[in-house]
C-alpha positions in Angstrom: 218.4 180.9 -59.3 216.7 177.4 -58.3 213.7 178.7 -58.6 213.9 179.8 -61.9 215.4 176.3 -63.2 212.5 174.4 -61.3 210.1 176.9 -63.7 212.0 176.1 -66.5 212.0 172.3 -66.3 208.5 172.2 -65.6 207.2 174.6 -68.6 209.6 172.5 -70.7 207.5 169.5 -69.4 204.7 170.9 -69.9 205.5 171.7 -73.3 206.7 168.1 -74.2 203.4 166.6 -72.6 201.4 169.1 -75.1 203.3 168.2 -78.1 203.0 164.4 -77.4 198.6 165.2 -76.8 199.1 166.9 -80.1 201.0 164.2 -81.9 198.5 161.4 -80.6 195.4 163.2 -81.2 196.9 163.7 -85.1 197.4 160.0 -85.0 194.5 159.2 -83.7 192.3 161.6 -86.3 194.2 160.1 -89.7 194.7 157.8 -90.9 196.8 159.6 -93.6 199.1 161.0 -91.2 199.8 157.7 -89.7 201.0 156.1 -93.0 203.1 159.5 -92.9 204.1 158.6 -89.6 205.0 154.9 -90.4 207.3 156.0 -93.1 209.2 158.6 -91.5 209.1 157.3 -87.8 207.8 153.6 -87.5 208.9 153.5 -83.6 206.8 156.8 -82.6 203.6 154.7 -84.5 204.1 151.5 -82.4 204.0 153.4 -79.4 200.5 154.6 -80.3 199.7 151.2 -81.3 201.0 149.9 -78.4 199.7 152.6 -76.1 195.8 152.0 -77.5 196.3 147.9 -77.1 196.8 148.3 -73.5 193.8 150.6 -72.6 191.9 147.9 -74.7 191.2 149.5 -78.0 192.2 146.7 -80.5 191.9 146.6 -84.0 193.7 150.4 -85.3 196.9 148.6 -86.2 195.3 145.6 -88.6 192.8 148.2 -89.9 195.8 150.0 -91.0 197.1 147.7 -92.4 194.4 146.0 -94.7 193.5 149.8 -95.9 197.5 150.3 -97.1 197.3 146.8 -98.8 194.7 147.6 -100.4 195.7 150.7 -101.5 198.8 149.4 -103.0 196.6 147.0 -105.2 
């Protein structure tokens, strides 16, 4: 019985570590999809904003934002 709830949280892990490689590399590909994902969820954005600031990749976040104020225009 333990044995099969120790498998079970870690394919659930697994699972949730996929999705969130799948989310940021969506993110990271589109710009499109992160305007999608700044309407819908603005916290789940600043964590990949936040997440590329401190492994030293500047610059998505205001490139962002100077594209959607210019859009707007």
């Amino acid at each position: 019985m333990a044995r099969r709830v120790v498998t079970g949280v870690l394919l659930l892990e697994a699972a949730g570590l996929l999705g969130a490689l799948l989310l940021y590399r969506a993110m990271d590909r589109s710009q499109d999809f992160r305007y999608t994902m700044q309407k819908r969820f603005p916290s789940i954005l600043e964590v990949y904003y936040k997440s590329n600031e401190w492994s030293g990749i500047h610059g998505i976040r205001e490139n962002d934002e100077m594209t959607w104020l210019s859009n707007k225009n």
